[in-house]
C-alpha positions in Angstrom: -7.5 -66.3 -3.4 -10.6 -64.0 -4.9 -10.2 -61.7 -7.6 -12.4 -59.6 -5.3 -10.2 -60.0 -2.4 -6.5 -59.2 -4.3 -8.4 -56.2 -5.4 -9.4 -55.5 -1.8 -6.1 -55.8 -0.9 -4.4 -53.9 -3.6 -6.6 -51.7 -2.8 -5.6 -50.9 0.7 -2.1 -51.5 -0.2 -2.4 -48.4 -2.9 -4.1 -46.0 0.4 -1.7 -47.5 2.7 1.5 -46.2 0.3 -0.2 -42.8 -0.4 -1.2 -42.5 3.4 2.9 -43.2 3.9 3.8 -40.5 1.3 1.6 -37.5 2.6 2.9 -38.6 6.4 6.7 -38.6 4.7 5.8 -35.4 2.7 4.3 -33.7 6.1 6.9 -34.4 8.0 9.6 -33.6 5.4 7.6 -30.1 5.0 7.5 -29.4 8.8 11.3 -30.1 9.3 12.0 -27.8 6.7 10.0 -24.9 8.3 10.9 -25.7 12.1 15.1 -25.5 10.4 13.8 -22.3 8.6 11.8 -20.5 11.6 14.9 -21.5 14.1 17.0 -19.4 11.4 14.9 -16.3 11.8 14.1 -16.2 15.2 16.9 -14.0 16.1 15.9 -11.5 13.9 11.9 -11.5 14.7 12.7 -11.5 18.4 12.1 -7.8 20.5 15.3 -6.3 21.5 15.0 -6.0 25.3 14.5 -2.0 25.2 13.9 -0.1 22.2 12.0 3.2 21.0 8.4 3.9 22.4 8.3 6.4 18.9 6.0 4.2 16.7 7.4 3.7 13.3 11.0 3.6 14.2 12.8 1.0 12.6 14.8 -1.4 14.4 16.7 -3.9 12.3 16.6 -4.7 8.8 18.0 -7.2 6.6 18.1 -8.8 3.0 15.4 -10.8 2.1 16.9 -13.5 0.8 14.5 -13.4 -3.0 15.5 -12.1 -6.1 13.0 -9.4 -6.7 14.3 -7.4 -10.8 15.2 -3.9 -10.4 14.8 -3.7 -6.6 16.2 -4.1 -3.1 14.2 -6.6 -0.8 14.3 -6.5 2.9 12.5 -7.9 5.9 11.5 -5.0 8.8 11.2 -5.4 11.9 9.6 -1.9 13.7 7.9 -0.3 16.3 4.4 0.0 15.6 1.6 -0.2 18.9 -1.2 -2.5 20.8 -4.8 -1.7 20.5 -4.3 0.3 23.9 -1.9 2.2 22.2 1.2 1.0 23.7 4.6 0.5 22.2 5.0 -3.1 20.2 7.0 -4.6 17.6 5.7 -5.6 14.3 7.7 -7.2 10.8 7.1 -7.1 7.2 9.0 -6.4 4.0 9.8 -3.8 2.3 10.9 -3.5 -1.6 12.9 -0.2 -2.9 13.9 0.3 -6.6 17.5 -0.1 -7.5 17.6 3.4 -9.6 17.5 6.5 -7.5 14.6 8.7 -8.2 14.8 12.4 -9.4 12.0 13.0 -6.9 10.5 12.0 -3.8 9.4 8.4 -4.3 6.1 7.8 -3.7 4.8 4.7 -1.2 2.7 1.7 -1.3 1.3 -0.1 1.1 0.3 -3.8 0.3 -1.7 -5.5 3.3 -1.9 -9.5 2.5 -5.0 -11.9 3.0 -5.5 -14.1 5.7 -2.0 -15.6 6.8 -3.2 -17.9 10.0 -1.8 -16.0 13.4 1.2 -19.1 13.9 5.0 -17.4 14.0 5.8 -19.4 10.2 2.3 -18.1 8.8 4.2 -14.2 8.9 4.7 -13.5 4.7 8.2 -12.3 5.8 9.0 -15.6 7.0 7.3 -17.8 4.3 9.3 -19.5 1.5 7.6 -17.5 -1.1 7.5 -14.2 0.4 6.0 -12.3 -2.6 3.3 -14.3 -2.9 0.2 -12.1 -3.8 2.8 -9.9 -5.3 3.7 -12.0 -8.3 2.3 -8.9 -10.9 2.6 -6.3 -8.2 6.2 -5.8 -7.6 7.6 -5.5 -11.2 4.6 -3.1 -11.7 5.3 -1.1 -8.6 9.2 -0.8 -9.2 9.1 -0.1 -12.7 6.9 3.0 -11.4 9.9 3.9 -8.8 7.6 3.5 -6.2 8.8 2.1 -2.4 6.9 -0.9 -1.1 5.8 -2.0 2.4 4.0 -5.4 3.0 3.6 -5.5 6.7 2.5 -9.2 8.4 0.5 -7.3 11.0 1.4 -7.2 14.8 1.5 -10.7 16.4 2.1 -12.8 13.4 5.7 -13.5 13.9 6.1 -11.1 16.5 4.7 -11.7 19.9 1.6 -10.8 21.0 -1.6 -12.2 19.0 -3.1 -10.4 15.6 -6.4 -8.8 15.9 -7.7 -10.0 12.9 -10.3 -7.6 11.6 -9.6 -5.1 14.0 -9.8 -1.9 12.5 -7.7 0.6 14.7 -4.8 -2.4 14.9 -4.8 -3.2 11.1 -4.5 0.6 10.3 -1.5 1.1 13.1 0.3 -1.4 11.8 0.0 -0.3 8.4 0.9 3.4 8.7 3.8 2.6 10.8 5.0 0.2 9.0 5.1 3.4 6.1 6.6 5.6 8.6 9.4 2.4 9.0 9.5 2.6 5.4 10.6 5.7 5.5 13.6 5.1 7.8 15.5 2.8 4.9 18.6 4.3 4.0 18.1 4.0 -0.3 14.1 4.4 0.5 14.1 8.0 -0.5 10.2 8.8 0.0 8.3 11.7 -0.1 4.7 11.7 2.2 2.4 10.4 -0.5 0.8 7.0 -0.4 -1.2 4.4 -1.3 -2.4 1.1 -0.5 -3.5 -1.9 -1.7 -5.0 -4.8 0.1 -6.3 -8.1 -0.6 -8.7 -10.1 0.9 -8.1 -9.2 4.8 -6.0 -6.8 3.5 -8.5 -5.6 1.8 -10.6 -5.0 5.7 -7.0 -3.2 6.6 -6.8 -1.2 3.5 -10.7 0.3 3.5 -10.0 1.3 6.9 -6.6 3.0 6.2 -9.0 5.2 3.9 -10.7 6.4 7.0 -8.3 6.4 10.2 -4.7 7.1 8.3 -4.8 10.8 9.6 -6.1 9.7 12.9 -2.9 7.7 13.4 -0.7 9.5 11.0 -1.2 12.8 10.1 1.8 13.8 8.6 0.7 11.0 5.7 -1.0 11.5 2.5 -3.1 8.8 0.8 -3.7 9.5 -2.4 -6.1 6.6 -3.0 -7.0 3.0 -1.9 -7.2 -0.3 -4.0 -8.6 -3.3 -2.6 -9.3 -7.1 -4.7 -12.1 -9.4 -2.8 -11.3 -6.9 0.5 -13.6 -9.1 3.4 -15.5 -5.8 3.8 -19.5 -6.2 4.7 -19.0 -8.6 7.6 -22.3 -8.9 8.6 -23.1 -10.5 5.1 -20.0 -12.6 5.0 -20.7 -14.1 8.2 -24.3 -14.7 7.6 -23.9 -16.3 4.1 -20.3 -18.4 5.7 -21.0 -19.2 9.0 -22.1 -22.9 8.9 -19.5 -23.5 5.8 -16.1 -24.5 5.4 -15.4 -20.9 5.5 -16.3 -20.8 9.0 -14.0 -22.8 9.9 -11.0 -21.0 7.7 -11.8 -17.6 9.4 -13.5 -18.9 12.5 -10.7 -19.5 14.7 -8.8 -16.2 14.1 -11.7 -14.3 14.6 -12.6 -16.2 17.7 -9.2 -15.6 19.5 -8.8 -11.9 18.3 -12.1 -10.6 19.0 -12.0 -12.6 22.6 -9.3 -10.1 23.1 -10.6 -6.7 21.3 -14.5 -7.2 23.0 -13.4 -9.0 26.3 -17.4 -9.4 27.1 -18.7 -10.6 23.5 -19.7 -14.2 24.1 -17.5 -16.5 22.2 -17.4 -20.2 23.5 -21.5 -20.0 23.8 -20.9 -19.8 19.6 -19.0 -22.4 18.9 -19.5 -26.4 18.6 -17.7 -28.6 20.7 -15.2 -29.2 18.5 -14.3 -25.4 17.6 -14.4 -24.7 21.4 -12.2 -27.3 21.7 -9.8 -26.2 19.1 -10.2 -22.6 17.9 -6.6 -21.9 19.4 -5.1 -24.1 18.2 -6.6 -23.7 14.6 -5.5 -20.3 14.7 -1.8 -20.9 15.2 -2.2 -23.1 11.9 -1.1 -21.1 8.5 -4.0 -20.8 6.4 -3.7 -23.3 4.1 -3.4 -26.0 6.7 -6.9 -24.6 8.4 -8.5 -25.2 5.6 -7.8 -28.4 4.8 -8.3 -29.5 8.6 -11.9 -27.4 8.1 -12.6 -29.2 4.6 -12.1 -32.8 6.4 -14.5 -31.3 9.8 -17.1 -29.8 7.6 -17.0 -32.3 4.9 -16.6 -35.7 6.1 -17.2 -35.4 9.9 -20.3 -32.9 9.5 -19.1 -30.6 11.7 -19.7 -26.8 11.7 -17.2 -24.1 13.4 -20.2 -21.8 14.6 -23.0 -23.5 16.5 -25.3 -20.9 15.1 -25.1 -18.1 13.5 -23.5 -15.2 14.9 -25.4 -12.4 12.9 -28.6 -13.8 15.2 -26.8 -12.5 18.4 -26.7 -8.9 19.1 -23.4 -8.4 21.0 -22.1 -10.4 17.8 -23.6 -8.4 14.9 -23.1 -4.7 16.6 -19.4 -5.5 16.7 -19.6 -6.7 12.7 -21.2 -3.2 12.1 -18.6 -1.8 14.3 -16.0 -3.3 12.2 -17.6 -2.9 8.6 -16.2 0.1 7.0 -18.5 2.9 5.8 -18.5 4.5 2.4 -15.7 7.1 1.6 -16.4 10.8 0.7 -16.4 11.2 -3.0 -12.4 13.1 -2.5 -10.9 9.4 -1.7 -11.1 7.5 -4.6 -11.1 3.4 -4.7 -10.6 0.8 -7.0 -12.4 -2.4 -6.3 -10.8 -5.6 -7.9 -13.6 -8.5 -7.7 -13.9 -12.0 -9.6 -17.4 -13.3 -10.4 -16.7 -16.8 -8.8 -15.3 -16.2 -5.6 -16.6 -18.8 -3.2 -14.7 -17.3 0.1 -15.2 -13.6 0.0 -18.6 -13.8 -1.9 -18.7 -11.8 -5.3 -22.3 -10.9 -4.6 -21.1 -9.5 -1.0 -19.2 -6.9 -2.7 -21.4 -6.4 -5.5 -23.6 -4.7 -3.2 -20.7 -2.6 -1.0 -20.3 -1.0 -4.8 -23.8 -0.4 -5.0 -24.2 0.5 -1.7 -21.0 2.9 -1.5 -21.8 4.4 -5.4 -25.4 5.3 -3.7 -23.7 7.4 -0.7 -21.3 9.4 -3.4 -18.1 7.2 -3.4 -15.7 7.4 -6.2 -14.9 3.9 -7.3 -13.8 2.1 -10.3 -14.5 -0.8 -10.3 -13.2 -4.0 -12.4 -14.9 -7.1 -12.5 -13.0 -10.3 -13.8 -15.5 -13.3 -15.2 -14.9 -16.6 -13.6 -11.9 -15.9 -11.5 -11.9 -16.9 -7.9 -10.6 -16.5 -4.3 -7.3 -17.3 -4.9 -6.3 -16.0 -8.3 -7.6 -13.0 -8.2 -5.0 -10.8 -6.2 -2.2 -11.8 -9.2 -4.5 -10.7 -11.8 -5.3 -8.0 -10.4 -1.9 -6.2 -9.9 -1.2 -4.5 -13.3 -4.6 -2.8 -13.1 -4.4 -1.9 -9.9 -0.6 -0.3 -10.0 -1.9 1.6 -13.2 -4.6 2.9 -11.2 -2.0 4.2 -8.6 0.2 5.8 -10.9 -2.6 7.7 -12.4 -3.2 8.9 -8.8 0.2 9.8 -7.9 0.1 11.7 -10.8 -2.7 13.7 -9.9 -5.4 12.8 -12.5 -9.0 12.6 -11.6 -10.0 9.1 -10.7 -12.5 7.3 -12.9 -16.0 6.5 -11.6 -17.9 3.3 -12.7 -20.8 4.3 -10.4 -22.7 4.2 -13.7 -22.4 1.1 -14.6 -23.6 -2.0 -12.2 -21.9 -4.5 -11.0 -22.7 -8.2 -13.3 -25.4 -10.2 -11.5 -25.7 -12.5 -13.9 -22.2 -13.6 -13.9 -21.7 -14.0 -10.3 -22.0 -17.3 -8.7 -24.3 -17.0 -5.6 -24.7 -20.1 -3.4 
């Protein structure tokens, strides 16, 4: 036998044994979740009549994490549709042990993209407080009560309107107003939030609509890390990159839904068309490896062209973009210089663009950090932000100073 041809065959024996151990590892990792999911399916499911009053909480339970110094639960409430009908939504919600002298204040923290499948819910994940890593300890040493909700249809039924502003800020201010309804929760009406990547979307548009949907509310100030904010320029600079395929499908299937005549399957490849729903019931990090072997080795695009070009498309992105705040609200924008999913540059000009119309904003630029470190890093600046806010101190304003060009990677 060849020296070439026992290499060729040690060769295939080596992909052949690491082929068997992903397929052992996969299947190992999906038994584990389908026993985990079956276990929390009671819990998640809608009792067969329950309040119509939004906010009202209908079960909690413990967590089942450790968090120092605090109580964790997982929430199930009644938050509403985008028609404005009753609907039940989940999250979490963290409360410090030591009872407060005073009203606490709140905190909303709205998660990045999660994937719209029932195991893809942060409440139902095995890491629950991931994102919240450098948050949490932050947030209860201040006293403050938490909220992270998953959004309405992720792990509840119904599907998630991804990027849909009106849902994103219902579910959020209920999910306060559940908050509220804890026993040890002890909360005054002050908030804030904070929200990361699609959280980020959510928490922007809380700044605007949180009276609209809940008056009795008052937000003291919003922070946001790579929020997915100027959608017309994400989608423009994303749309025939593996990004397109990591947001693609949940945007697909939710704005189907919210604009029932915006042309979708005319968008989309063949292959997307054929498997945007299914994509979408795929937890995020799952979608983008499936989109990394499409895009990368198959040469295959989500979006069939771009769907800034099409006019029913980009009037909803505008729809959906938030505006700048007033100068009264202020916001704290957390952005690394290498992000290669929410594209520093994209957000470098929403804080150019926002400072220009009068905004308040302070915002913190960290070199070299990407996509998916920078929501950890940014959590002690950003709860020391929020304290200052809660205490009533003006709110600084970087407006001055512009964001660093030269350090961001633009592709």
């Amino acid at each position: 036998m060849s020296v070439l041809l026992k290499t060729l065959i040690a060769v295939v024996a080596i992909i052949a044994a690491v082929m068997l151990l992903i397929s052992a590892f996969l299947a190992f990792t999906a038994w584990t979740t389908n026993a985990r999911q079956s276990n929390l399916a009671a819990f998640y499911t809608a009792p067969e009549e329950f309040s119509q009053i939004p906010g009202t909480l209908l079960r909690w339970e413990p967590l089942g994490v450790e968090v120092a110094g605090a109580h964790a639960y997982r929430l199930l409430y009644v938050t509403e549709d985008l028609q404005g009908k009753p609907a039940v939504a989940a999250g979490m919600a963290f409360i410090p042990k030591k009872r407060p002298d005073t009203p606490r204040p709140m905190v909303a923290y709205l998660a990045g993209t999660t994937g719209q499948g029932d195991a893809c819910a942060p409440s139902r994940s095995n890491d629950p407080i991931y994102g919240l890593h450098s948050f949490i300890p932050e947030a209860m040493g201040q006293g403050w009560a938490v909220v992270a909700p998953d959004e309405y249809g992720v792990g509840t039924p119904g599907v998630q309107l991804y990027l849909i502003k009106d849902q994103e800020v219902r579910d959020t201010v209920n999910s306060i107003r559940a908050l509220r309804s804890l026993p040890d929760s002890l909360t005054g009406n002050d908030f804030a939030v904070y929200g990361y990547s699609q959280g980020g979307h959510s928490a922007l548009w809380t700044g605007h609509l949180s009276k609209q949907f809940a008056p009795e509310l008052d937000l003291v100030g919003v922070a946001v890390a790579a929020p997915a904010a100027d959608l017309t320029s994400i989608i423009d600079r994303q749309w025939d990159s593996v990004v397109g395929w990591g947001i693609g499908a949940d945007v697909s299937r939710s704005w189907s839904i919210a604009y029932p005549d915006l042309p979708v399957n005319p968008l989309l490849t063949d292959a997307a068309r054929d498997n945007y729903e299914r994509i979408a019931e795929i937890c995020v990090f799952g979608t983008f490896v499936e989109g990394t072997i499409r895009h990368d080795i198959f040469k295959q695009n989500f979006f069939a062209d771009n769907p800034v070009n099409n006019s029913l498309w980009a009037q909803v992105l505008i729809d959906q973009t938030p505006p700048p705040y007033s100068a009264e609200l202020p916001l704290m924008l957390v952005q690394g210089t290498a992000d290669q999913i929410v594209l520093a540059g994209t957000n470098a000009n929403l804080q150019e663009s926002w400072c220009a119309a009068g905004s308040t904003i302070n915002a913190l630029w960290l070199e070299g950090v990407d996509h998916l470190n920078v929501a950890d890093m940014a959590g002690p600046p950003v709860a020391e932000w929020i304290a200052d806010r809660f205490a009533g101190l003006t709110a600084p304003n970087t407006c001055s100073v512009r964001p660093p060009w030269s350090l961001i990677t633009v592709e």
